[in-house]
Structures are given as C-alpha cells and as structure tokens.
gemmi code that builds the backbone of each chain (N, CA, C; Angstrom):
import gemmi

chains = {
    "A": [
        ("UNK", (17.176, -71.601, -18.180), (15.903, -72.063, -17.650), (15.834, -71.902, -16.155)),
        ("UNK", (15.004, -72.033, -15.539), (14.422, -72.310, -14.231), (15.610, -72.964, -13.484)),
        ("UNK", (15.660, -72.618, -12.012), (16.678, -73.212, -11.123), (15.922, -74.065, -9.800)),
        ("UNK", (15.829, -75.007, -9.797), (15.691, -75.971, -8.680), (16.642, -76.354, -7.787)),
        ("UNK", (16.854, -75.871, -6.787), (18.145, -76.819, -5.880), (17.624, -76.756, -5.134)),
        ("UNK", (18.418, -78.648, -4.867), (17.946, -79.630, -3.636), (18.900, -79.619, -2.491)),
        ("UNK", (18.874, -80.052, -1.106), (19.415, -80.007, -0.395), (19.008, -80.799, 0.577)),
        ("UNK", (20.169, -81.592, 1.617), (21.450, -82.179, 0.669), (21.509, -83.270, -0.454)),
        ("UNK", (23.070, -82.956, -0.952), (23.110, -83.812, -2.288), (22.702, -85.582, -1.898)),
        ("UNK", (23.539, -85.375, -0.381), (24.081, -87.123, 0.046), (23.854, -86.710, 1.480)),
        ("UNK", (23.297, -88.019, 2.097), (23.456, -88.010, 3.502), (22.990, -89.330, 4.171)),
        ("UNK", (23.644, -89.382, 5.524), (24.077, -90.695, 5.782), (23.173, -90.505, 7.410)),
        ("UNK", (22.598, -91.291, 7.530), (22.188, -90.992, 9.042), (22.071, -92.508, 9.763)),
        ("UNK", (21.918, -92.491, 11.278), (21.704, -93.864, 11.842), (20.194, -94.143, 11.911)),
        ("UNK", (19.717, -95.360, 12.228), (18.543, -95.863, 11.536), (17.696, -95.217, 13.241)),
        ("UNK", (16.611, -94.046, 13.188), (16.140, -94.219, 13.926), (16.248, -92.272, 13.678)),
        ("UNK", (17.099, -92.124, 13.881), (16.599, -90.295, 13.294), (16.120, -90.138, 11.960)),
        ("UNK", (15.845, -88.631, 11.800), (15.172, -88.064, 11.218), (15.821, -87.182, 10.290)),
        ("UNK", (16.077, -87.105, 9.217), (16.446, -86.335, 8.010), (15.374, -85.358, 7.201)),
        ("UNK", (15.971, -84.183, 7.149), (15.164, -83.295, 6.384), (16.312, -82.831, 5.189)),
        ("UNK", (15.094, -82.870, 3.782), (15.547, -82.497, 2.470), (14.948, -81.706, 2.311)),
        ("UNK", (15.176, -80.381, 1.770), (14.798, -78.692, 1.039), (14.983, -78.782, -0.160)),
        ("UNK", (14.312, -78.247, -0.787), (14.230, -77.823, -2.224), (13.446, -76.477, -2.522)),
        ("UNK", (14.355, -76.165, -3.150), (13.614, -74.389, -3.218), (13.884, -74.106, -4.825)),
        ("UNK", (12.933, -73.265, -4.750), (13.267, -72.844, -6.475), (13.455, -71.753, -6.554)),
        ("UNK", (14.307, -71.429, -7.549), (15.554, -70.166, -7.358), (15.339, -69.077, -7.723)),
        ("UNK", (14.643, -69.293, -8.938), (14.432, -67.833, -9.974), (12.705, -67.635, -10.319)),
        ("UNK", (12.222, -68.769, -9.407), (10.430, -68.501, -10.012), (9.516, -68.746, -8.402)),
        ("UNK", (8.768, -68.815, -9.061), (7.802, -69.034, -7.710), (7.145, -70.270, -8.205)),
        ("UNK", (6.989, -71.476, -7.386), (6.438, -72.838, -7.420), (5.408, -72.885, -6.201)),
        ("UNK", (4.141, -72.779, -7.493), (3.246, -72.965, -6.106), (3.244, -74.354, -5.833)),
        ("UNK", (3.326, -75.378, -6.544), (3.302, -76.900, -6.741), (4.465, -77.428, -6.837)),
        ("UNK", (4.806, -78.294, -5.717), (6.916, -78.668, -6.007), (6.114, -80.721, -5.569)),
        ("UNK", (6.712, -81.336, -5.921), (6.637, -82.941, -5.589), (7.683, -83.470, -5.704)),
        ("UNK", (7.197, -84.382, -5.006), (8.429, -85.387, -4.288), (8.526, -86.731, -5.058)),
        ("UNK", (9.731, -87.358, -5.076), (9.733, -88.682, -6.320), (10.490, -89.151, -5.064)),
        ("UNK", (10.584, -90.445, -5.241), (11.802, -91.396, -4.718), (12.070, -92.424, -6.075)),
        ("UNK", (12.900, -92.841, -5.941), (14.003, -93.408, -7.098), (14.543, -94.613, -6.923)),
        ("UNK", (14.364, -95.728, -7.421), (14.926, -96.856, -6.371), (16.339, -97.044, -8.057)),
        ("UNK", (17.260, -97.691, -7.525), (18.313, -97.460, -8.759), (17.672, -98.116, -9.985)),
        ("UNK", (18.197, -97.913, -11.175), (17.117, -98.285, -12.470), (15.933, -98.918, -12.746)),
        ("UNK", (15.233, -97.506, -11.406), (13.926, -97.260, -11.563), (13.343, -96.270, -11.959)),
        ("UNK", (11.939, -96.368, -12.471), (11.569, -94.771, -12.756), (11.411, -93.618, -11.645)),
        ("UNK", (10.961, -92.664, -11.845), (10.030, -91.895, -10.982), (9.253, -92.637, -10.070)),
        ("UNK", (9.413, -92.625, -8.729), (7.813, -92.862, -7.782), (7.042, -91.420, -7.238)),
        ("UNK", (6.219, -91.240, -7.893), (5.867, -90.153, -7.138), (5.315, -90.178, -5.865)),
        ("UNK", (6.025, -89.303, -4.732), (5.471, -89.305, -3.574), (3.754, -88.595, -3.076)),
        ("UNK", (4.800, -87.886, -3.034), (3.444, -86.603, -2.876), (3.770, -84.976, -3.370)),
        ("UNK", (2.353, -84.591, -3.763), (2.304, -83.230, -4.298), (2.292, -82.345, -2.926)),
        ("UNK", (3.080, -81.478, -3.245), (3.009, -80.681, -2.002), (2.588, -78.912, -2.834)),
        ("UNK", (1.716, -78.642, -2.424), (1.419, -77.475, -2.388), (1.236, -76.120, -0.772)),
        ("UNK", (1.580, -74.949, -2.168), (2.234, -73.950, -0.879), (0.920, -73.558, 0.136)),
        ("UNK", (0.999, -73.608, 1.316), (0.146, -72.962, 1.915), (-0.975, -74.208, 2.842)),
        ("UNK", (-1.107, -75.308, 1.888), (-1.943, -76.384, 2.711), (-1.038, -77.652, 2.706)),
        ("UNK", (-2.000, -78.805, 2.863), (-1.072, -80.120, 3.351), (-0.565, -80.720, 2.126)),
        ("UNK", (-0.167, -81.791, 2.011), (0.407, -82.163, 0.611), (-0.574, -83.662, 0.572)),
        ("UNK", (-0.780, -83.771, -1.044), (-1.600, -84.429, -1.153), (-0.929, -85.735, -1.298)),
        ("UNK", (-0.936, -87.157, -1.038), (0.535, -88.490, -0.956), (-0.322, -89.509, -1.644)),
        ("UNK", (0.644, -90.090, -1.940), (-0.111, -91.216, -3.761), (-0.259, -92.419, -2.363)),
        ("UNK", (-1.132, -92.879, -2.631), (-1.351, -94.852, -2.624), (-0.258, -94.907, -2.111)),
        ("UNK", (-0.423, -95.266, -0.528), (0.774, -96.492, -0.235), (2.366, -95.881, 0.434)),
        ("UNK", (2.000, -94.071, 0.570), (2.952, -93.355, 1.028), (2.372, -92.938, 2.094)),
        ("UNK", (3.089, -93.375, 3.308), (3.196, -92.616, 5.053), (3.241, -91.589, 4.979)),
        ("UNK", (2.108, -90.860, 5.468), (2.153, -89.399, 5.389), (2.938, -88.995, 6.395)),
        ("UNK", (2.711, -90.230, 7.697), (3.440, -89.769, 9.322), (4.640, -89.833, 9.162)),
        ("UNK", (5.518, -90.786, 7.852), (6.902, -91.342, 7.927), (7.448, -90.340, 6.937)),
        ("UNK", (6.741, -89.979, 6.106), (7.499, -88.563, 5.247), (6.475, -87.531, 5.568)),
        ("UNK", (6.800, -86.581, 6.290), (6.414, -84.950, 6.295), (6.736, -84.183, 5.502)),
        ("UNK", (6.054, -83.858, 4.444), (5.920, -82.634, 3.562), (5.427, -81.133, 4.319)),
        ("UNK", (6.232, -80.375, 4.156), (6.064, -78.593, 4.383), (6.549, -77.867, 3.071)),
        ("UNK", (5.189, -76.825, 3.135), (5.470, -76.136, 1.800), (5.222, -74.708, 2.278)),
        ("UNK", (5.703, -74.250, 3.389), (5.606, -73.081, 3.651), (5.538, -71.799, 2.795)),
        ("UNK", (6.566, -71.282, 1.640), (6.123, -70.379, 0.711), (6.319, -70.774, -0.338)),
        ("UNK", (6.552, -69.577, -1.602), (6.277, -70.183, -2.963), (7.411, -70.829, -3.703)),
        ("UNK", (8.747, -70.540, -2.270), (9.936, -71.278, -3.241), (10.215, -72.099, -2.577)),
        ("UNK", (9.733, -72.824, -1.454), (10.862, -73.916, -0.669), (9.679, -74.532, 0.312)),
        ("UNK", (10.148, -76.496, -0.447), (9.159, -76.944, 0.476), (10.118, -78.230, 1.163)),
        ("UNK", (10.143, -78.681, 2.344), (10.707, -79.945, 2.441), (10.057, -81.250, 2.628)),
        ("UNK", (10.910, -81.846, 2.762), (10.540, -83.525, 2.899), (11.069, -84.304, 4.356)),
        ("UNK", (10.766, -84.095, 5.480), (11.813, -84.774, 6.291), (11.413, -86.349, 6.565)),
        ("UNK", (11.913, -87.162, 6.413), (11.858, -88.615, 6.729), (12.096, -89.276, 8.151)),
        ("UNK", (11.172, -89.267, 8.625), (11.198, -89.132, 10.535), (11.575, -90.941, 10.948)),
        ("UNK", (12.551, -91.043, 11.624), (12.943, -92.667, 12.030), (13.024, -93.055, 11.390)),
        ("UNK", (13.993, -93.060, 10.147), (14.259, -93.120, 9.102), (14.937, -94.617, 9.937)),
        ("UNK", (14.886, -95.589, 8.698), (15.091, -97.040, 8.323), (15.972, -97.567, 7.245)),
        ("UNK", (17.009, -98.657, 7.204), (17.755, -98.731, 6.111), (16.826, -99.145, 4.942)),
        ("UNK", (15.533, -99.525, 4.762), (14.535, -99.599, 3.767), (14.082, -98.129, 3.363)),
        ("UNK", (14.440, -97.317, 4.005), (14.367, -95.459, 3.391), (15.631, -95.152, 2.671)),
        ("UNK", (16.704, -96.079, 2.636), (17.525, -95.733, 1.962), (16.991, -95.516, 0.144)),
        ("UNK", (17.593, -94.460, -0.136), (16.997, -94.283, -1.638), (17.486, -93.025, -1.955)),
        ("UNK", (16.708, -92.602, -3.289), (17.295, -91.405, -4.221), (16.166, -90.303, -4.400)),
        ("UNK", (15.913, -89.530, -3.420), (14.826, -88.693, -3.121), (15.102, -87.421, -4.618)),
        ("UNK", (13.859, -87.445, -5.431), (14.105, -85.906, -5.862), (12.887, -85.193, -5.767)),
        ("UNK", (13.059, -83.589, -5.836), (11.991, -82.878, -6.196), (11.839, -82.171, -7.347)),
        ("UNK", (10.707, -81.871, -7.511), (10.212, -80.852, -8.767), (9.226, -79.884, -8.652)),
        ("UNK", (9.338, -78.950, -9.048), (8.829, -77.773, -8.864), (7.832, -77.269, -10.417)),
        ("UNK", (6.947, -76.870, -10.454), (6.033, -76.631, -11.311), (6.248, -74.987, -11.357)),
        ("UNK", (6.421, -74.447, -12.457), (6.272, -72.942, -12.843), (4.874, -71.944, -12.697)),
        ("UNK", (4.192, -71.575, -11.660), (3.267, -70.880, -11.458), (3.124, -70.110, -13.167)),
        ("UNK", (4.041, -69.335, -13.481), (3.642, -68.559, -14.708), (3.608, -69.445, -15.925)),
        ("UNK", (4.579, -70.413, -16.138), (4.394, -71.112, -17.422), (3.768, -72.424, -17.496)),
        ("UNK", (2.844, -72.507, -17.689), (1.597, -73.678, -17.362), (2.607, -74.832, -17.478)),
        ("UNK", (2.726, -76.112, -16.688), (2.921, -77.314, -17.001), (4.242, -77.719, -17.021)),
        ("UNK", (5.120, -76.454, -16.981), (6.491, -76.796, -17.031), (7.254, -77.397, -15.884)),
        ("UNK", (7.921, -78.091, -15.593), (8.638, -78.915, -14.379), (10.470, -78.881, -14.856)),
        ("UNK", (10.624, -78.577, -13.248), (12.036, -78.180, -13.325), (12.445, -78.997, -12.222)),
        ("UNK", (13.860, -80.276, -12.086), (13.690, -80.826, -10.964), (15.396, -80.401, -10.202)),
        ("UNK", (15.239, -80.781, -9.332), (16.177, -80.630, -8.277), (17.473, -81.322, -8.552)),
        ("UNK", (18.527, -81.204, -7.902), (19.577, -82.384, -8.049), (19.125, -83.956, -7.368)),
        ("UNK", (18.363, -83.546, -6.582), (18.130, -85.256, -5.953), (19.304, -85.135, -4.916)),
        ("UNK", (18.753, -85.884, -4.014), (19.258, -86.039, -2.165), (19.314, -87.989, -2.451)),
        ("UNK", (20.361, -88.481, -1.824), (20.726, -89.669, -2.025), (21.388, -90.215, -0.512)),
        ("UNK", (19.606, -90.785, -0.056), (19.680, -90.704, 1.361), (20.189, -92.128, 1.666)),
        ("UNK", (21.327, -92.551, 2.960), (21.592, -93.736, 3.340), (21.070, -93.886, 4.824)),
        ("UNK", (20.990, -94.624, 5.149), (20.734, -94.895, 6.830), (21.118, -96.395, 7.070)),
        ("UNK", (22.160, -96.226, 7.798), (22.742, -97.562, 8.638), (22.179, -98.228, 9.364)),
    ],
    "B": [
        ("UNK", (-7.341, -93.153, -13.256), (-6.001, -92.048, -13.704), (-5.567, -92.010, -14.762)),
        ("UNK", (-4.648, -91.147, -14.972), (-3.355, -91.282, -16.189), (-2.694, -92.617, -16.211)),
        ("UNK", (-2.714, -93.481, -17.546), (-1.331, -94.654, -17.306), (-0.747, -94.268, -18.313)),
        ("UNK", (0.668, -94.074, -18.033), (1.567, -93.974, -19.505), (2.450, -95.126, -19.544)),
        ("UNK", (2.468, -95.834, -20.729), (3.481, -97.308, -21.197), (4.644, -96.737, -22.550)),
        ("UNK", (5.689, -96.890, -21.704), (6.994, -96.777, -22.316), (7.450, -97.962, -22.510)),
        ("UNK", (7.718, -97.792, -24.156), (8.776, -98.798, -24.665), (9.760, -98.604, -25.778)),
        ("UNK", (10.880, -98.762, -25.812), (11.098, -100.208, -24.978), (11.872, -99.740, -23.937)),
        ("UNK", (12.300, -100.845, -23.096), (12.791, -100.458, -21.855), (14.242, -100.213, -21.302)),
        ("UNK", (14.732, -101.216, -22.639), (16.092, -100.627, -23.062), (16.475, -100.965, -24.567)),
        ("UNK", (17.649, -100.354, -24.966), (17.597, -99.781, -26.449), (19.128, -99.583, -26.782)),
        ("UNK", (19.524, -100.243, -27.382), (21.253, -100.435, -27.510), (21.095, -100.403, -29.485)),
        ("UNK", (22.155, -99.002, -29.933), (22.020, -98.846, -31.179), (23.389, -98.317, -31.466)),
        ("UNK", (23.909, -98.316, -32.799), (25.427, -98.080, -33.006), (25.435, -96.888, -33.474)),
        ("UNK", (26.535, -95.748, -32.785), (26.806, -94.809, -32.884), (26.562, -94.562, -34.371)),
        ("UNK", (25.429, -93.160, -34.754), (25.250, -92.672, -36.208), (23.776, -93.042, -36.661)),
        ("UNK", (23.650, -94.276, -35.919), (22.057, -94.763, -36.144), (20.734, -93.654, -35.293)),
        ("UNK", (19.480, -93.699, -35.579), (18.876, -93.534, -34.862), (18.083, -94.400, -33.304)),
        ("UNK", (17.571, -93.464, -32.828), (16.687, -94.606, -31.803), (15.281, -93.885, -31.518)),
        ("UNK", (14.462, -94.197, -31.381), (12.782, -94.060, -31.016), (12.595, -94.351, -30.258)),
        ("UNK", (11.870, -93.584, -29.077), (11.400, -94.600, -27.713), (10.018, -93.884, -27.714)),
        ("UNK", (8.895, -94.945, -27.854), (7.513, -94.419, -27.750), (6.934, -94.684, -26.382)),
        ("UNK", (5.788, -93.588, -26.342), (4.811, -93.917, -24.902), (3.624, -93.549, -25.583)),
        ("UNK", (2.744, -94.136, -24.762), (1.300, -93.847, -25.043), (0.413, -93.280, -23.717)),
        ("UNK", (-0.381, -92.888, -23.800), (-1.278, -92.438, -22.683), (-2.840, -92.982, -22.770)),
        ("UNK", (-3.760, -92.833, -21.511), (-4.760, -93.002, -21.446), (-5.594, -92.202, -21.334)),
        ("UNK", (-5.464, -91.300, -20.743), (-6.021, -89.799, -20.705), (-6.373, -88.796, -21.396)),
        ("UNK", (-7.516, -88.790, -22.481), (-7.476, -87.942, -23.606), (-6.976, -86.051, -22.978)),
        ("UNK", (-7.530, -85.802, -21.986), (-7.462, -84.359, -21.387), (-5.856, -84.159, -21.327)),
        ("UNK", (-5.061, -85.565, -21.370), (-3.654, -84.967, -20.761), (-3.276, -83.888, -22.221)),
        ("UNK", (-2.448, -82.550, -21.654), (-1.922, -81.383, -22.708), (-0.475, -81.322, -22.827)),
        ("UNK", (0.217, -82.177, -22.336), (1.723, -81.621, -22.099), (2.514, -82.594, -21.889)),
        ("UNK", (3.089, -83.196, -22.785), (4.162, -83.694, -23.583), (5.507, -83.904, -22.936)),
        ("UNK", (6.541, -83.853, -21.794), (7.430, -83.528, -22.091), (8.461, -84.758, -21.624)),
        ("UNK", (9.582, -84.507, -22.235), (10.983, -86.090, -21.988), (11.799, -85.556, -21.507)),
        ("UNK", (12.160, -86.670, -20.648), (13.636, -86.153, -19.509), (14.632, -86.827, -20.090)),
        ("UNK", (16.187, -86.813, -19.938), (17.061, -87.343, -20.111), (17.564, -87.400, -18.747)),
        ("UNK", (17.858, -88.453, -17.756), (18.798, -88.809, -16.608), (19.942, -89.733, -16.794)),
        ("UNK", (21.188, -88.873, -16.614), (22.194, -89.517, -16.189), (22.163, -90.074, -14.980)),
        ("UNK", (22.993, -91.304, -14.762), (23.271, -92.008, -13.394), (23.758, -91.265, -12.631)),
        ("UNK", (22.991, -90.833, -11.461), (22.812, -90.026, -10.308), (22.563, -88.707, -10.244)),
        ("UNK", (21.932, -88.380, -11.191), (21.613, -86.987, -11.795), (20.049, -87.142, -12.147)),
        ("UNK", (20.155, -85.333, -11.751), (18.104, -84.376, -11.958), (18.079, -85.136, -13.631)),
        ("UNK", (16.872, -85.171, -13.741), (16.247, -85.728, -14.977), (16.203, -84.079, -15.563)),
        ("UNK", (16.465, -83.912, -16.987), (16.707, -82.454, -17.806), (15.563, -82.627, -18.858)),
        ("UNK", (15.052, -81.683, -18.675), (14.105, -81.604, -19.447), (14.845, -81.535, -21.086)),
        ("UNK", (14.760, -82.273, -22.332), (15.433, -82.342, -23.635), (14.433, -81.882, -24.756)),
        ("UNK", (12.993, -82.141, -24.262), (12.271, -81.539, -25.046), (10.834, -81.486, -24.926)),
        ("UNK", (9.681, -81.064, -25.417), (8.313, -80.966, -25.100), (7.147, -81.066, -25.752)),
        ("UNK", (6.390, -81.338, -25.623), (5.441, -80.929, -27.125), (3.873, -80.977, -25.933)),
        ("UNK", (2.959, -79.978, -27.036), (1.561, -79.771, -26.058), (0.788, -80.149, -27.486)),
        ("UNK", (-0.508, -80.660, -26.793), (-1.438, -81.211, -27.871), (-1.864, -80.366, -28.932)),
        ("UNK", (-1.404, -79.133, -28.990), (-1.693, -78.257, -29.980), (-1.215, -78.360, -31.297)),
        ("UNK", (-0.194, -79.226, -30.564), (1.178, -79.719, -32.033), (1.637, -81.122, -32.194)),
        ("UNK", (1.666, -81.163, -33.750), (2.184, -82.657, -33.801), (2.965, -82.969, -33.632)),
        ("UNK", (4.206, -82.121, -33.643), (6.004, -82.194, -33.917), (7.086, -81.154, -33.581)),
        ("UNK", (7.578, -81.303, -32.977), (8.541, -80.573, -32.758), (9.806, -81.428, -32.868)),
        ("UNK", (10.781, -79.961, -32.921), (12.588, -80.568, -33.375), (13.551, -79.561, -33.094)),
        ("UNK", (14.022, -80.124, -32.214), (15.431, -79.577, -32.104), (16.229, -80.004, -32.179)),
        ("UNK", (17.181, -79.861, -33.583), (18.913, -80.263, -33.680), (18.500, -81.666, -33.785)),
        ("UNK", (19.237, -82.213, -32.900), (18.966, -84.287, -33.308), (18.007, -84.490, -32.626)),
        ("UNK", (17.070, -83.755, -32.065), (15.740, -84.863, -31.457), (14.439, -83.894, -31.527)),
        ("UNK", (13.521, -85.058, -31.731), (12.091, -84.591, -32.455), (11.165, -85.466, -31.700)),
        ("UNK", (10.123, -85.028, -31.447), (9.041, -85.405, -30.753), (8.068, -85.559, -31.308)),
        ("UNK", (6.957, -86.199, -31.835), (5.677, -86.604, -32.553), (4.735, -86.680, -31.657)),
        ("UNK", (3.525, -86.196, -31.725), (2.529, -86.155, -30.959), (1.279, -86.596, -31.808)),
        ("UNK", (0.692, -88.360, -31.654), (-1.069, -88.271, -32.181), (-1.862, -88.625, -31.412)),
        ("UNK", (-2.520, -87.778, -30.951), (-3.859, -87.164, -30.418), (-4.907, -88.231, -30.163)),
        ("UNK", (-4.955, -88.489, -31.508), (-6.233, -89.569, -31.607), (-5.627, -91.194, -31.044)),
        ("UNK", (-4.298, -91.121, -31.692), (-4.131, -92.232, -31.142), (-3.449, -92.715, -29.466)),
        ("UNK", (-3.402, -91.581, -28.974), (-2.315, -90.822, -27.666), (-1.555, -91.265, -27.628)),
        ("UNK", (-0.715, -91.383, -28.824), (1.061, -91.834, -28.250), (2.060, -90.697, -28.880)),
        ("UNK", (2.889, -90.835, -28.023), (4.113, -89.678, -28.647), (5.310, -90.505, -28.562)),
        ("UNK", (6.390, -89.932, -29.318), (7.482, -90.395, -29.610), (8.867, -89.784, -29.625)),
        ("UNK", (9.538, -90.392, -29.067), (11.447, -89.389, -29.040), (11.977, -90.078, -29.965)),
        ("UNK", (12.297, -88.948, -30.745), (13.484, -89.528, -32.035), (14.298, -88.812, -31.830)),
        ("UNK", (15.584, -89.492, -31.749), (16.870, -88.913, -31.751), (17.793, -89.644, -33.150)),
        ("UNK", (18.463, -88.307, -33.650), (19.041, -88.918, -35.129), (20.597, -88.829, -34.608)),
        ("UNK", (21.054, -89.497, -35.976), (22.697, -89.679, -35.525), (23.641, -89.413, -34.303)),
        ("UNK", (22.771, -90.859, -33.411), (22.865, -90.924, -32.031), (24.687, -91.006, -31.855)),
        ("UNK", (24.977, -90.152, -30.631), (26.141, -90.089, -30.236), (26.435, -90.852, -28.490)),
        ("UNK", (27.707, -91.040, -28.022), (27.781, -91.992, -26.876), (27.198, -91.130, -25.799)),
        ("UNK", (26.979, -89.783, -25.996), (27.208, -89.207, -24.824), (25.994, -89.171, -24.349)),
        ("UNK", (24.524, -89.651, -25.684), (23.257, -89.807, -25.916), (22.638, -90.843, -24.596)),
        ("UNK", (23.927, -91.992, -24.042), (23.445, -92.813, -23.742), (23.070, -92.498, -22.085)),
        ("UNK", (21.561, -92.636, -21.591), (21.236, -92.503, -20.875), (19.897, -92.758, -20.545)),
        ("UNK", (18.945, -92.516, -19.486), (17.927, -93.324, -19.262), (16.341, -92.190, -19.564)),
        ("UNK", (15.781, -92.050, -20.529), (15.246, -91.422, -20.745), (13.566, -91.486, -20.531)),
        ("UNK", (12.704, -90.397, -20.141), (11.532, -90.714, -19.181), (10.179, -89.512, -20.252)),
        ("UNK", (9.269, -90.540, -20.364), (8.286, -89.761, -20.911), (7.246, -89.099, -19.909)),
        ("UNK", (6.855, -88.511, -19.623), (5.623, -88.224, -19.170), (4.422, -87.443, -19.608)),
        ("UNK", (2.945, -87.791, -19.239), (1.952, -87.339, -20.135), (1.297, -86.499, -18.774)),
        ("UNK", (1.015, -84.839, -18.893), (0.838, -83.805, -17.801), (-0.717, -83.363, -18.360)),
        ("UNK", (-1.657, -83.611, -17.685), (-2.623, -82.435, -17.502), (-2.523, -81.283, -16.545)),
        ("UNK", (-2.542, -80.223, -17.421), (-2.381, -79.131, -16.567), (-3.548, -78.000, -17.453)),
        ("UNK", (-3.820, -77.289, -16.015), (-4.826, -76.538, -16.810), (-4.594, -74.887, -15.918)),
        ("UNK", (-5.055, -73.678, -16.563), (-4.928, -72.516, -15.803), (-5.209, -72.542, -14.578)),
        ("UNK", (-6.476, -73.235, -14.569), (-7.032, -73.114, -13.314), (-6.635, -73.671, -11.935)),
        ("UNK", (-5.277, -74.611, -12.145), (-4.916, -75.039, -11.071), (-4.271, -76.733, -11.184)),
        ("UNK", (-5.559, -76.866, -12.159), (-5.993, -78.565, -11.961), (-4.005, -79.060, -12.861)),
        ("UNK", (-3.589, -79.873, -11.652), (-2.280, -80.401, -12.116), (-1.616, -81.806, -12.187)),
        ("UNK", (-1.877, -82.415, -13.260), (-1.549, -84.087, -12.566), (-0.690, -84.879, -13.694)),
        ("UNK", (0.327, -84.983, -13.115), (1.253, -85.555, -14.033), (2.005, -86.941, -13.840)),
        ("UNK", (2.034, -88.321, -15.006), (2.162, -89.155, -14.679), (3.857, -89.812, -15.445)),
        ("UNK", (4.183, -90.448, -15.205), (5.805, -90.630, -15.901), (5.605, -92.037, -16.480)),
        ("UNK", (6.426, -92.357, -17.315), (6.779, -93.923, -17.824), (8.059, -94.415, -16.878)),
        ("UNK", (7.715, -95.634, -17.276), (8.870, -95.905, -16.746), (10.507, -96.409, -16.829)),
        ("UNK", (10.268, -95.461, -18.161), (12.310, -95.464, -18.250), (12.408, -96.097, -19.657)),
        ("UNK", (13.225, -95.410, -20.468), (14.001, -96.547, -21.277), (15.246, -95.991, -21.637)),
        ("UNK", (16.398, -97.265, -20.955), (17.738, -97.099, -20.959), (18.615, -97.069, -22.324)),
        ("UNK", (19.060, -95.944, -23.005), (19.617, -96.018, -24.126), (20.634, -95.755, -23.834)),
        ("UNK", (21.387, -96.923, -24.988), (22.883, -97.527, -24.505), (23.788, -97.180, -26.504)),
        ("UNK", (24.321, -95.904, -26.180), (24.845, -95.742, -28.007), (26.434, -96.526, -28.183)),
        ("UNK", (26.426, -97.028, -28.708), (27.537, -98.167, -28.927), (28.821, -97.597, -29.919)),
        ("UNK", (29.752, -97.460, -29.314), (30.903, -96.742, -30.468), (31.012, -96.968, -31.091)),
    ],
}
model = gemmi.Model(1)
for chain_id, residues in chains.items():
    chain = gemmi.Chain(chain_id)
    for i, (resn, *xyz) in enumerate(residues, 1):
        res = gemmi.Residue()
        res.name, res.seqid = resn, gemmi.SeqId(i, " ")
        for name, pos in zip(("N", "CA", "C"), xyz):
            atom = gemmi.Atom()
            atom.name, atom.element = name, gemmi.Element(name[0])
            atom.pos, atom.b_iso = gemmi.Position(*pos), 0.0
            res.add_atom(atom)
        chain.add_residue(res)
    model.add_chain(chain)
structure = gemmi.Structure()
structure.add_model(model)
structure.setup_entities()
C-alpha cells in the first residue's frame, strides 16, 4: 500500500521554541494530507486539513498562529508548532489522502512531541 | 456535520471468542467506510473498508457490515487472537470526485483479547 512518513518520530524541545514536523508521502501524490493530535487513550483530534497549494483549513478551537500548516507540493506538508508549551506536549500524526483512489487515507508514523 | 458514535469503548473477550465494535453516523452523503487498528504508539493501519455500495465485506477474521438506511456499520472480528488486542477507530468519509473531502473518526474502542 501507500507510504506515509512522518518526521521526527520523537522530539524534545525547551518551552518557548519552535518545532517543525514533515510528512511526505512516498509513492503517491496527496493533494489533501491532515493533521490529528492524540492525547494518550484518546481518539483522533483533527487539526487541520491542509491542502497543496493554499492555506489549510483548522477545526474549532485550533491556533492557526500556534500551529503553521505548509503544504507546498503534492507530497510533503508540515506542521511547525511555534513557542511551543509543555501543554503542546502530545502525539502529533498525519494523513495523507490518495489523489487517484477516492477516499483512501494512509497515515504517518506520528511525531511524539515533548517540551520542558 | 458528520457525528460518528462508537461503541463500546472498551471490550475485553477470551481468546477464540468473537468481538463487534459498532458506529453509527449522521450523515446520509457519508460513502466510505473505513477501520483503523492502533497499537500503543503507533500510525493507525488501515484493517479494512467498506463504501456504501456494499453491505459486507471480509477478510480472513474480520468483516465489516454496512446499513445504509440505518447508518451504522460494524467490525467483526472472529476467533479473536492476543495480538488482536488493540485500540480500534471507525470513521465515516464523504468523499466525492470532485474534491469535496470530509472525514470524521469515533472515538476508540480498546480491545483487550484475554489468553
């Protein structure tokens, strides 16, 4: 099937910088990739849809200024989390939607962000 | 919007038995069916799918039911094994050629297969 990888797996930063997560998709073209955060035995939160080429669209209640979505081409969009806070600590993943096969979703390993 | 309600939320059954975890939707337009399986600290894997075209699908030990009228679908997994046990996620997807893409998730139900 389809290849999603995320980047990075784990990362640790001090409370006040800025972390950026990539996700690119490997073997297809994703015009549509989104962002989840994960709190531990929780479901899916979906962040925001990020599509290639314009801004990304962010659910109810998500900082567009505190997470920056870029979806520059059809395989790789990121997420960077700017002044990042130990309340940003969490389990970031993405997913990528198959331009050719309607509806299908392929997700990432997930980035498992800490901040001190 | 889309609401999808998963239950139950967790699900503890003895190795050989089956388990069912249903969701329902609100959205008659939603077309696309599909269940994740996530291990603890791991991508959610897609295990199986079904689109409103169909009632049922099956692969090997797990089968999916799809009714329309009533919008709920269902994961059946038969002669559940330990390795089964993990946190499994429905979601109900409208997707259409034209672009239009919106997909909503449940929220979890932890299956726990008992040796």
């Amino acid at each position: 099937g389809a290849v999603v990888s995320q980047h990075p797996s784990r990362v640790i930063c001090k409370s006040g910088t800025s972390v950026k997560i990539e996700c690119r998709s490997l073997d297809f073209q994703a015009t549509t990739m989104f962002w989840y955060r994960q709190f531990p035995k929780k479901s899916l939160m979906l962040m925001a849809t990020s599509n290639e080429g314009s801004k990304a669209t962010y659910e109810q209640g998500v900082e567009k200024d505190k997470f920056l979505i870029n979806h520059a081409s059809l395989t790789l969009s990121t997420l960077t989390v700017t002044s990042a806070h130990p309340e940003d600590s969490s389990f970031y993943i993405c997913s990528a939607r198959d331009r050719v096969v309607t509806g299908e979703l392929f997700f990432g390993e997930g980035s498992r962000l800490t901040v001190l | 919007g889309e609401n999808v309600e998963q239950h139950p939320s967790t699900l503890s059954v003895q190795e050989g038995d089956s388990a069912v975890i249903k969701c329902t939707y609100s959205d008659s337009a939603s077309n696309y069916f599909p269940w994740y399986k996530q291990e603890l600290g791991k991508r959610p894997q897609l295990i199986i799918d079904i689109r409103s075209n169909v009632g049922e699908k099956k692969d090997q030990r797990i089968a999916v039911t799809l009714n329309k009228t009533a919008k709920h679908f269902s994961l059946h997994i038969t002669e559940t094994q330990p390795e089964d046990s993990a946190v499994y996620f429905c979601a109900a997807i409208l997707s259409s050629g034209a672009g239009s893409y919106q997909l909503t998730f449940g929220k979890g139900t932890k299956l726990s297969v008992i040796p």
